[in-house]
C-alpha positions in Angstrom: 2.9 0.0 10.0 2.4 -0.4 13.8 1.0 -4.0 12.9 2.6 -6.7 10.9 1.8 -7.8 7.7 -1.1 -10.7 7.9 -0.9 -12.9 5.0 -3.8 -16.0 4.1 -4.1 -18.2 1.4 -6.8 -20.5 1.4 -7.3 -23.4 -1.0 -4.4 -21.7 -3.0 -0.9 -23.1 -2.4 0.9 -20.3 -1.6 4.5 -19.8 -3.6 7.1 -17.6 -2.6 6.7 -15.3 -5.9 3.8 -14.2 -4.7 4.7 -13.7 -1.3 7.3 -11.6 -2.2 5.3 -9.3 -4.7 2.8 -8.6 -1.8 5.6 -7.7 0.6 6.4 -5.3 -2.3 2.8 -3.9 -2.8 2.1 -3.4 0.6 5.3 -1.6 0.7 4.4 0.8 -2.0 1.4 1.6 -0.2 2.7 2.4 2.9 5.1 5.0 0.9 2.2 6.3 -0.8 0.3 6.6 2.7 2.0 7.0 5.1 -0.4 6.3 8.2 -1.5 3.1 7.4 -1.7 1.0 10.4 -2.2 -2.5 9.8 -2.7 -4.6 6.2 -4.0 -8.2 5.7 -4.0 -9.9 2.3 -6.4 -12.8 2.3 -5.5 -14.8 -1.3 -8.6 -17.9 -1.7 -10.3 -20.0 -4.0 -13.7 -21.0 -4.2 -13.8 -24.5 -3.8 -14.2 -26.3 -6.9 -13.2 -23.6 -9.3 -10.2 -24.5 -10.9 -9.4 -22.3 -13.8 -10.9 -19.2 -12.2 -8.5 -16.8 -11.1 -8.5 -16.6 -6.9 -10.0 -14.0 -4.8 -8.0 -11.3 -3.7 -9.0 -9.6 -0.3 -7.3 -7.0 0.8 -7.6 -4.6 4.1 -6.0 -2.1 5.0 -6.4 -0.4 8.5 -5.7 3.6 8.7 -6.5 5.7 11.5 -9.9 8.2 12.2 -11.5 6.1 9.4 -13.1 2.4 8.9 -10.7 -0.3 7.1 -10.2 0.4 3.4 -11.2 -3.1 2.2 -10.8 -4.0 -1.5 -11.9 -7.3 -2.9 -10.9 -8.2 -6.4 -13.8 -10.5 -7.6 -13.0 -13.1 -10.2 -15.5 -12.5 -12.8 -14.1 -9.2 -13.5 -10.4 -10.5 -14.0 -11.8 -13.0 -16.7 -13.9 -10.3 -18.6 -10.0 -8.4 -18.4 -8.0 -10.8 -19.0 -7.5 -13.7 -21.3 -6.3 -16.0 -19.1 -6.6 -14.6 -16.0 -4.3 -16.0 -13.2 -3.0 -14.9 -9.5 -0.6 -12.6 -10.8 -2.9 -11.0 -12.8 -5.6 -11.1 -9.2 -2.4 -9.6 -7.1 -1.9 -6.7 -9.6 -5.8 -5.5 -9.7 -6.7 -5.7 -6.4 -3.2 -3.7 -5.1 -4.2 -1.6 -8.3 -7.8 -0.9 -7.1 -6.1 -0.2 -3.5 -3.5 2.3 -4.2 -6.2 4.3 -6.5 -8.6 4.5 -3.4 -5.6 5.2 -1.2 -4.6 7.9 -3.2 -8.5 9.6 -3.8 -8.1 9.0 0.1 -5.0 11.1 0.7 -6.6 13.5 -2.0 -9.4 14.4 0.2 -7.8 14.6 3.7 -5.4 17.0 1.4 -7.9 19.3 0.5 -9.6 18.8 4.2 -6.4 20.4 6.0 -5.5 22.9 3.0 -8.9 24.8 2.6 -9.3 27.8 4.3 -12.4 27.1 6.3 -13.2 29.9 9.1 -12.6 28.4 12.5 -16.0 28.2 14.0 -16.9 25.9 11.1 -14.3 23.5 12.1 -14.7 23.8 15.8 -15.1 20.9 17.8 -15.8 20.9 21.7 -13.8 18.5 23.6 -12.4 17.9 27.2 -8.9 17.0 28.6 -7.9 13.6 28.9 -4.8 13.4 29.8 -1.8 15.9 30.4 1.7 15.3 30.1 3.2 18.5 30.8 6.7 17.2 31.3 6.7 16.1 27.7 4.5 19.6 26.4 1.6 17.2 25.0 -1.7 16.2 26.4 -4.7 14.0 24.7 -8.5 15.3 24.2 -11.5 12.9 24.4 -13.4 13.8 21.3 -16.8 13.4 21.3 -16.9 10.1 19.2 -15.1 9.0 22.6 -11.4 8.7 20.6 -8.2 10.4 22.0 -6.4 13.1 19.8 -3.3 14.7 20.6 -2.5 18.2 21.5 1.0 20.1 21.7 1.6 23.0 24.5 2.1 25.3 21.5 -1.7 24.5 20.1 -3.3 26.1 22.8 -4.1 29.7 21.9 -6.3 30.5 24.9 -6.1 29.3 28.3 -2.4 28.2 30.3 -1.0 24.7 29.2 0.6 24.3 32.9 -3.0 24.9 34.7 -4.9 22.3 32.3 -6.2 19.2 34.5 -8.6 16.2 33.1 -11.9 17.0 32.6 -11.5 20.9 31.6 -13.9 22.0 28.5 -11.9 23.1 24.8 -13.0 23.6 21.6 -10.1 22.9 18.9 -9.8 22.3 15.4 -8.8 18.9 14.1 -6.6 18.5 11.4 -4.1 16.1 9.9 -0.5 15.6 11.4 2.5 13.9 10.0 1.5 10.9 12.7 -2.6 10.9 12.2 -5.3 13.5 13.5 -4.4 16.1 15.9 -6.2 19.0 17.6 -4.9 22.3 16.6 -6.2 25.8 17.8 -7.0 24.6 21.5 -9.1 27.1 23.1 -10.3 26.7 27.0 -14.0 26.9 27.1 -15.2 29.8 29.7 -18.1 30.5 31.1 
């Protein structure tokens, strides 16, 4: 993760056991996703509500998409459990969150494997920045993000002659690092 873990309890004393166990969870889910960029566990309790279970908050930030948030209510560990407790709060929210991470890597999976005709996918963009020492450059989508390009994605056009501001339509797709543009082709006319 390009961010640190940020761990909160609130109105819970917080115990080493269960510091270590989210270490471990957040772990896990950065082996099962790889791209997740930041993660921040929130563990509280309502005031006044001793003998129901704590709240479990947890979000997880990924790239090209809004935080993944999952928050374990406490009703639903009671109706689960007999005696619901933290452990039992820790284990189903980080349960909840690795099934939506997975569905997650699921559909970006079948987003970058389907054989979609180009034109479909085609998004028009302009050049950013160039770095053509390095044979990379950034577009500026049209949501106003930056995606990277190699020299080898352009299929139309000279990587050397690109300068900020030029016109390309490419195809966006998933890379081992995030989102990248792929089939780079210099507008004309």
């Amino acid at each position: 993760m390009q961010v640190p873990l940020e761990l909160a309890f609130h109105h819970v004393d917080p115990t080493e056991w269960a510091e270590v166990e989210i270490r471990e969870r957040i772990d896990k889910l950065e082996k099962l996703y790889g791209r997740l960029v930041s993660a921040r566990v929130r563990i509280e309790r309502h005031n006044n509500t001793h003998g129901v279970p704590p709240v479990v908050h947890i979000e997880l930030g990924i790239p090209g998409r809004a935080d993944l948030i999952v928050s374990h209510e406490p009703e639903r560990l009671q109706r689960r459990y007999q005696t619901p407790d933290l452990r039992n709060a820790i284990h189903e929210a980080f349960r909840v969150a690795e099934r939506q991470l997975l569905e997650l890597k699921e559909q970006r999976h079948g987003r970058t494997k389907e054989g979609y005709h180009d034109d479909v996918n085609q998004y028009l963009g302009q050049v950013a920045e160039m770095h053509p020492a390095d044979d990379h450059g950034f577009l500026l989508t049209k949501e106003g993000g930056l995606l990277y390009f190699h020299r080898n994605s352009l299929l139309t056009g000279d990587f050397d002659r690109l300068k900020t501001g030029d016109e390309v339509r490419y195809v966006e797709e998933v890379g081992d690092t995030g989102p990248i543009a792929t089939k780079v082709r210099v507008k004309t006319g």
